[in-house]
MMTF fields as JSON, N, C-alpha, C and O atoms, coordinates in Angstrom:
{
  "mmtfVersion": "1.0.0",
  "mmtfProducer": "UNKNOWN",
  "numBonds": 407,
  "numAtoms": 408,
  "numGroups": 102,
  "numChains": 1,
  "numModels": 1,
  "chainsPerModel": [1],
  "groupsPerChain": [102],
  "chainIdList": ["A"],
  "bondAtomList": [4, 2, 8, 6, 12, 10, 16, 14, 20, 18, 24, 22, 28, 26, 32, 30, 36, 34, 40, 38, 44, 42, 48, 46, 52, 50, 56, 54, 60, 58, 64, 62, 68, 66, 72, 70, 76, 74, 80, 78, 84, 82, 88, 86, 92, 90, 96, 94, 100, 98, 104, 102, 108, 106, 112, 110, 116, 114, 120, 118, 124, 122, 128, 126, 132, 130, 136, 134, 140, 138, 144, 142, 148, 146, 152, 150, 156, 154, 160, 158, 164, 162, 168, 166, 172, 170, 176, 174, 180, 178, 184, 182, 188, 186, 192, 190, 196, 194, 200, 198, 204, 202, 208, 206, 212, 210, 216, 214, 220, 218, 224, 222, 228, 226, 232, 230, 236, 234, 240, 238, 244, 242, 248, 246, 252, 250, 256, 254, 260, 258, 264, 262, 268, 266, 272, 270, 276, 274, 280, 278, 284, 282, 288, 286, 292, 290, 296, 294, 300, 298, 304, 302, 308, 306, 312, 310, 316, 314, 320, 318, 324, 322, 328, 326, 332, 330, 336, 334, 340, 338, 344, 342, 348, 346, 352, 350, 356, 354, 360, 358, 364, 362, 368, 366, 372, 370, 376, 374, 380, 378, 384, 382, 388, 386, 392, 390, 396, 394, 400, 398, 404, 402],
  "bondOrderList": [1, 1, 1, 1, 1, 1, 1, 1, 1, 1, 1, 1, 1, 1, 1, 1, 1, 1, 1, 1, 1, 1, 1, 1, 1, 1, 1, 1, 1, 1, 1, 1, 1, 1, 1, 1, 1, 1, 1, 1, 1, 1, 1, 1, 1, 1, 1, 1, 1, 1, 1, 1, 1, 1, 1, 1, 1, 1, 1, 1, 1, 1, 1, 1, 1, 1, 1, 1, 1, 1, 1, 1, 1, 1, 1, 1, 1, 1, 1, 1, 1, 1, 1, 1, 1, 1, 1, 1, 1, 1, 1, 1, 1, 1, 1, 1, 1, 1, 1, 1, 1],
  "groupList": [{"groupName": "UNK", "atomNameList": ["N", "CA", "C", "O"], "elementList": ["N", "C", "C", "O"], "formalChargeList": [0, 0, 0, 0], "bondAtomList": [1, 0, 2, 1, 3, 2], "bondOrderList": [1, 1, 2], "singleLetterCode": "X", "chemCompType": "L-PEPTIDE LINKING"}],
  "groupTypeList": [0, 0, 0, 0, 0, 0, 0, 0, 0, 0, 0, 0, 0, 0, 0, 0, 0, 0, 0, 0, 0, 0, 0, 0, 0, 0, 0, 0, 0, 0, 0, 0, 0, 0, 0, 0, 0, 0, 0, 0, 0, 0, 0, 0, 0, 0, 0, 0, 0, 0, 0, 0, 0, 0, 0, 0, 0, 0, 0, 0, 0, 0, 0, 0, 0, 0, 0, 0, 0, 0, 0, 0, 0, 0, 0, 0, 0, 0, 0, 0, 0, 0, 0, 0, 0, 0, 0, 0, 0, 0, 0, 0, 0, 0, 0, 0, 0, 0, 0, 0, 0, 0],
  "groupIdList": [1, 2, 3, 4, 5, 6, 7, 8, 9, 10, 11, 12, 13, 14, 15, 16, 17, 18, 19, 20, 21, 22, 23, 24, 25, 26, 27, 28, 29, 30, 31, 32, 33, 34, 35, 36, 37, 38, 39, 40, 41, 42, 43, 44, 45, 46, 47, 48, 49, 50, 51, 52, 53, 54, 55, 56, 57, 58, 59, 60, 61, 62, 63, 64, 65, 66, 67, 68, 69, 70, 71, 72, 73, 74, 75, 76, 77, 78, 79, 80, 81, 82, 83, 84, 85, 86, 87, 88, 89, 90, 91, 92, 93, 94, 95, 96, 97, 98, 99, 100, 101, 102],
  "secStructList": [7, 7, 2, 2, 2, 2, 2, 2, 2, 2, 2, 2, 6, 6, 6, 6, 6, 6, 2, 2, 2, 2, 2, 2, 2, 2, 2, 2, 2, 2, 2, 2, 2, 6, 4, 4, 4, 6, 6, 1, 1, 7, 7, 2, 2, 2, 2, 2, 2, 2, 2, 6, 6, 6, 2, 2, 2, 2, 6, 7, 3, 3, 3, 3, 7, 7, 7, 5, 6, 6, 6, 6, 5, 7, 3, 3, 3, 3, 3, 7, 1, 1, 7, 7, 7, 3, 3, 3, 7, 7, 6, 6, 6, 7, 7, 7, 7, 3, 3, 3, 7, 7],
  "xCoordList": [76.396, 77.563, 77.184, 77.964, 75.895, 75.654, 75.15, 75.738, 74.508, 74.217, 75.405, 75.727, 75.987, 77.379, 78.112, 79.266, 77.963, 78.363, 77.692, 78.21, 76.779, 75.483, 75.621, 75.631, 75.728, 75.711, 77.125, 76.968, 78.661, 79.936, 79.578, 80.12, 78.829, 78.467, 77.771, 78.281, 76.9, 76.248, 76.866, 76.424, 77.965, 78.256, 79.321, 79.476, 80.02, 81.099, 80.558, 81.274, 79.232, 78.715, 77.928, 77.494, 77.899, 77.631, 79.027, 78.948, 80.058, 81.086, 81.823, 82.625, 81.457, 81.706, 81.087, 81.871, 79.829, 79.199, 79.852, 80.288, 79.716, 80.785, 81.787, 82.01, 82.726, 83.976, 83.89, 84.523, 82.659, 82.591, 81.583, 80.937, 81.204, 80.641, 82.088, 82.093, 82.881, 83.366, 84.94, 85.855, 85.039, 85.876, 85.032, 85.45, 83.907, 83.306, 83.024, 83.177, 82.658, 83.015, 84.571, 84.536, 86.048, 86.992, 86.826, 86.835, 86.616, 86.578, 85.933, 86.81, 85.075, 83.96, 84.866, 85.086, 85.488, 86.308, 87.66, 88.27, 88.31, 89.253, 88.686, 89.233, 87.885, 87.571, 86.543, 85.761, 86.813, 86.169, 87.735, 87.843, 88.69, 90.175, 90.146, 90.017, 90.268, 90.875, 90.343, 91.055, 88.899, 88.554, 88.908, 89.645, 88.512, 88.651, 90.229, 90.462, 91.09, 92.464, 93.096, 93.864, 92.563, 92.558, 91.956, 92.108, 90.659, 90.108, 88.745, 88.061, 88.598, 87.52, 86.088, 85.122, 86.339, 84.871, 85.465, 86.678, 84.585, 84.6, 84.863, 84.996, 84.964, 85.526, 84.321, 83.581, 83.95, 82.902, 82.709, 81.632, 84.089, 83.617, 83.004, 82.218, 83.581, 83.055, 81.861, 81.137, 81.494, 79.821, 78.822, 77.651, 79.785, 78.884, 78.445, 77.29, 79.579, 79.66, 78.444, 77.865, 78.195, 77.2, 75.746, 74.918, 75.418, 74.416, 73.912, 72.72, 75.063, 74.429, 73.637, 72.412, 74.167, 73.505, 72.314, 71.516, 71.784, 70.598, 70.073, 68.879, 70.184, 69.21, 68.803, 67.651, 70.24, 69.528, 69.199, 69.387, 68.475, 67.783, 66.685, 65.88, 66.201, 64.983, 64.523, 63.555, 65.757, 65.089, 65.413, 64.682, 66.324, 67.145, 68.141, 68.846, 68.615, 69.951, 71.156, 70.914, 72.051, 72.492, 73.008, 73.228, 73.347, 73.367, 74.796, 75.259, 75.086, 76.279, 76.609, 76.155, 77.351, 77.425, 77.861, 78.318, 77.692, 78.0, 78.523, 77.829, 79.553, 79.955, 79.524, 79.52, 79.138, 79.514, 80.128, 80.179, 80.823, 82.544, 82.058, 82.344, 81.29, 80.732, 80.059, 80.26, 78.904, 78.33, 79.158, 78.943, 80.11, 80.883, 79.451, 79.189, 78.906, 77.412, 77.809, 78.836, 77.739, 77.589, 75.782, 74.801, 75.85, 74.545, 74.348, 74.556, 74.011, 73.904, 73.018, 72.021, 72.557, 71.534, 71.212, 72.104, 70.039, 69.594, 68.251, 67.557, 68.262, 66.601, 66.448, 67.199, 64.799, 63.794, 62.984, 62.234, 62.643, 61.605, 61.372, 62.025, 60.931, 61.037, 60.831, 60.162, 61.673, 61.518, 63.302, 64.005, 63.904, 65.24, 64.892, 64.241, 65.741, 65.662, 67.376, 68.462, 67.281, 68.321, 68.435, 67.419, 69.706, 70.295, 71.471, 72.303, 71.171, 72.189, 72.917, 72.256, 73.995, 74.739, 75.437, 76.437, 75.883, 76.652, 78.197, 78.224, 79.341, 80.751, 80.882, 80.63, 81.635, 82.031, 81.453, 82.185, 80.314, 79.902, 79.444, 79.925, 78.513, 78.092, 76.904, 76.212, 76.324, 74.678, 73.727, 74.329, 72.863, 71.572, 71.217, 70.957, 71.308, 70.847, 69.088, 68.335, 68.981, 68.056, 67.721, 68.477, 66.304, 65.961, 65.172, 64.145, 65.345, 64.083, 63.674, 64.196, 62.923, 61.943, 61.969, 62.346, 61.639, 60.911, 60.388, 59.838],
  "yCoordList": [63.96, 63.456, 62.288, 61.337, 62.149, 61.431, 60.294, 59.273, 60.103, 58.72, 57.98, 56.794, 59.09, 57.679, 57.451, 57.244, 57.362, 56.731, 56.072, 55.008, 55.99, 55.102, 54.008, 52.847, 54.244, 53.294, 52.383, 51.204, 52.801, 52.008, 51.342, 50.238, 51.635, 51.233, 49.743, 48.623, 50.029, 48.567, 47.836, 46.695, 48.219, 47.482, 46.986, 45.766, 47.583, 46.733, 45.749, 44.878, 45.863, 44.892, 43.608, 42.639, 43.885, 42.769, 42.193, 40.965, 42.557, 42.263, 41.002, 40.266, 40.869, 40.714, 39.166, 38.242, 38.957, 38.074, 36.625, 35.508, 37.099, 36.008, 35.189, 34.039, 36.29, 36.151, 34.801, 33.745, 35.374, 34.242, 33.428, 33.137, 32.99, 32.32, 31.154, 29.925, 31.925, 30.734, 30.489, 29.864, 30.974, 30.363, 29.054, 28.391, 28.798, 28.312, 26.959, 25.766, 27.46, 26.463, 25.693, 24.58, 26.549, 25.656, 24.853, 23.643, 25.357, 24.464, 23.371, 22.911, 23.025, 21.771, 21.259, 20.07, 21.7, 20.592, 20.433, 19.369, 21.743, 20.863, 19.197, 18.096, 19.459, 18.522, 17.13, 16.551, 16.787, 16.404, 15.645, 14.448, 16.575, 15.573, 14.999, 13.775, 15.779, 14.957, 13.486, 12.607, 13.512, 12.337, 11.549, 10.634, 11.63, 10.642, 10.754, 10.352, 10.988, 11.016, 9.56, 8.614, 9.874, 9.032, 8.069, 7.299, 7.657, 6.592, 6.503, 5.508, 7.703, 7.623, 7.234, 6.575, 7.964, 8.137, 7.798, 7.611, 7.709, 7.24, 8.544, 9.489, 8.79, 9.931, 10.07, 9.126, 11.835, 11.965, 11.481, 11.084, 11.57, 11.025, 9.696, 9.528, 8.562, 7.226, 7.28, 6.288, 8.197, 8.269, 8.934, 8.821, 9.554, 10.513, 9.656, 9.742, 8.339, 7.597, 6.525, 6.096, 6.171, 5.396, 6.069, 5.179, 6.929, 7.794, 9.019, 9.249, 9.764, 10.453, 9.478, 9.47, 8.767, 8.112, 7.958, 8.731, 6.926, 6.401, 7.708, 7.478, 9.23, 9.964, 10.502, 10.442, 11.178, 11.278, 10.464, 10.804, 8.839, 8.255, 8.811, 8.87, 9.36, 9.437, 11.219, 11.885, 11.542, 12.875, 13.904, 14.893, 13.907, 14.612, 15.057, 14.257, 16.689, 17.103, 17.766, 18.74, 17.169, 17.245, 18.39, 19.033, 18.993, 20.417, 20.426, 21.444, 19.465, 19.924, 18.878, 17.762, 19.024, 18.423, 19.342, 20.466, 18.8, 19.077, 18.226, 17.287, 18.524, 17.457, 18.292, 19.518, 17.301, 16.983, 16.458, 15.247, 17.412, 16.544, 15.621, 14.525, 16.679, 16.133, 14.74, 13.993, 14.315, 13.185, 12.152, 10.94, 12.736, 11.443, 11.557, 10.666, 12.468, 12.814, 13.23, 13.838, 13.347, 13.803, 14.237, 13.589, 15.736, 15.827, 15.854, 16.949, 14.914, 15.239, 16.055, 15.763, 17.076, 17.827, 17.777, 17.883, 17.63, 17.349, 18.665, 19.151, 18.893, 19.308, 18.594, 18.008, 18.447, 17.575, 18.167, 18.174, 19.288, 20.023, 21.166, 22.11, 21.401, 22.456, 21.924, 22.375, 20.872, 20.208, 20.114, 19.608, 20.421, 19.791, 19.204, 19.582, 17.333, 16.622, 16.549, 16.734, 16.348, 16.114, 14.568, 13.911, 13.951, 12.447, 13.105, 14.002, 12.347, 12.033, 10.943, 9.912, 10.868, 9.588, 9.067, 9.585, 8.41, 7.613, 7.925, 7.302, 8.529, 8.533, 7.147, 6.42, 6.963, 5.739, 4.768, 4.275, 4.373, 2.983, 3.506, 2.8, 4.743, 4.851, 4.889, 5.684, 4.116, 3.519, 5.142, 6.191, 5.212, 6.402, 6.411, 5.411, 7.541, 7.301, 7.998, 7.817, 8.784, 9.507, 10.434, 11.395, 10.357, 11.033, 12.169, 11.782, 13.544, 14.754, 15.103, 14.64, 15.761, 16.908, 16.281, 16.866, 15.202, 14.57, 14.887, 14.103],
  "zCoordList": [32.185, 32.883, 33.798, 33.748, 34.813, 35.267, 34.398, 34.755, 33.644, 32.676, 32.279, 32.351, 31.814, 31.205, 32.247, 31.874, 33.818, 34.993, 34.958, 34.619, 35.099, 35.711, 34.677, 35.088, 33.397, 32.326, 32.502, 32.187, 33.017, 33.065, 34.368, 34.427, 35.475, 37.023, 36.204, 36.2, 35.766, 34.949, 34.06, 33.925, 33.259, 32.47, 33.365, 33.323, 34.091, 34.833, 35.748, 36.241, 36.011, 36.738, 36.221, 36.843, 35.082, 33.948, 33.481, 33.469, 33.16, 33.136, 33.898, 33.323, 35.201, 36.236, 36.418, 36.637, 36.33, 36.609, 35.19, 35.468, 34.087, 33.204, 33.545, 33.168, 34.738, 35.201, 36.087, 36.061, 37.015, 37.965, 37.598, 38.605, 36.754, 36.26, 35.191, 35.115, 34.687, 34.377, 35.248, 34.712, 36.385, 37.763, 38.347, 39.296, 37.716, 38.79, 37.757, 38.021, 36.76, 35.274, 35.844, 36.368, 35.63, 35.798, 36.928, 36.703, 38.553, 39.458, 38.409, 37.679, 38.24, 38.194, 37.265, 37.497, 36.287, 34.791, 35.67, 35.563, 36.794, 37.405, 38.505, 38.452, 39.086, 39.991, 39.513, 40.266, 37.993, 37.25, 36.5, 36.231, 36.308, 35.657, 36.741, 36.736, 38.105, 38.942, 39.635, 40.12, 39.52, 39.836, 38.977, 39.343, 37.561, 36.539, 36.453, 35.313, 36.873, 36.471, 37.89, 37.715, 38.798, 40.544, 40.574, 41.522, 39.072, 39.013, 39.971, 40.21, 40.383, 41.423, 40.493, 40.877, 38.969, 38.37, 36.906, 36.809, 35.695, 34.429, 33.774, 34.551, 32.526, 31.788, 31.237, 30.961, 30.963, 30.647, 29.197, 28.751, 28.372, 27.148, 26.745, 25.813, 27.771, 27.785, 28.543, 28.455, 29.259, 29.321, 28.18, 27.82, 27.895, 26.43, 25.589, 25.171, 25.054, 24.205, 24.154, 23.156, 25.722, 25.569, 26.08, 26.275, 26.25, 26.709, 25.537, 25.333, 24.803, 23.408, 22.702, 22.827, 22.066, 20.698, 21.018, 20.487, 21.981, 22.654, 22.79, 22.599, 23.042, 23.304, 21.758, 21.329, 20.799, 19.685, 18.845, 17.677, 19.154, 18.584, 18.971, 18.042, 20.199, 20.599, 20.317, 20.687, 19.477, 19.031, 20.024, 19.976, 20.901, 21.695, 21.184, 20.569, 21.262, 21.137, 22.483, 23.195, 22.517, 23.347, 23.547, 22.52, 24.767, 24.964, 26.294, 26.807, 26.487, 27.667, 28.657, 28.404, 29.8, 30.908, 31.899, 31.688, 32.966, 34.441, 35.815, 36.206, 36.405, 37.365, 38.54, 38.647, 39.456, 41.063, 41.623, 41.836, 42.034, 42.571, 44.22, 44.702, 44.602, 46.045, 46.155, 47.113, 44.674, 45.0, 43.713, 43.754, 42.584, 41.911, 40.704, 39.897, 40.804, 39.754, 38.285, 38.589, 36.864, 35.8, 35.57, 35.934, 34.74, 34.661, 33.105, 32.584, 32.356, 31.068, 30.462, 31.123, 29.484, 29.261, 27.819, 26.977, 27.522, 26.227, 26.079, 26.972, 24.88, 24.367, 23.743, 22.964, 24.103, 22.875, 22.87, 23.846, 21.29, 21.33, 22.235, 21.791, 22.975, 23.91, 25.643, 26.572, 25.521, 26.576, 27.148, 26.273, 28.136, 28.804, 29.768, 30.741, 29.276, 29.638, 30.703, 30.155, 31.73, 32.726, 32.869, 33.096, 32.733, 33.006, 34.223, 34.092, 35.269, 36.487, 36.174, 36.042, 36.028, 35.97, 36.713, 36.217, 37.59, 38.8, 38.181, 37.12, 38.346, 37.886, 37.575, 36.614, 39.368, 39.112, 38.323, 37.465, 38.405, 37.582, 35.904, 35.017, 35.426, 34.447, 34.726, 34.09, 35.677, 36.007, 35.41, 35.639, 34.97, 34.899, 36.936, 37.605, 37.337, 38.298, 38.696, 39.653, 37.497, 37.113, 36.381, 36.239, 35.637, 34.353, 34.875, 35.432, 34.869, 35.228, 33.718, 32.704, 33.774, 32.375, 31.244, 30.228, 31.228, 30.227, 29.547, 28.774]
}
């Protein structure tokens, strides 16, 4: 009787963490229309556009993005090999503002 508590105590608590994990997903894609909608920053697709290709020439597959609403930041994410490579991108302008894990 006590195990299959102990076992719903864990699974509801695994349950749980998804949840807020993707509340926290919408914040970032809401506060991400809204800049690019106000003109504050570029659309991630017209950054994708010129920032994918150039990586899978170099044998990178691209794996996602991420905004910062606070600094106007995109984080692009690639694997190459067993390597993730992180691109910071400037919103507003497009500029690379920096490359990590090379």
């Amino acid at each position: 009787m006590f195990k299959p508590f102990i076992f719903a105590l864990s699974l509801s608590g695994l349950l749980v963490i998804p949840a807020e994990a993707q509340k926290a997903r919408r914040v970032e894609q809401d506060a991400a229309f809204q800049a690019t909608r106000q003109g504050a920053v570029r659309s991630l697709r017209a950054i994708e556009n010129e920032i994918v290709p150039e990586m899978k020439e170099r044998g990178a597959d691209y794996i996602g993005a991420e905004f910062d609403g606070d600094n106007l930041l995109y984080r692009l994410k690639f694997m190459q090999g067993k390597n993730v490579i992180w691109i910071d991108v400037d919103g507003p302008t497009g500029t690379i503002k920096r490359t990590s894990g090379k």
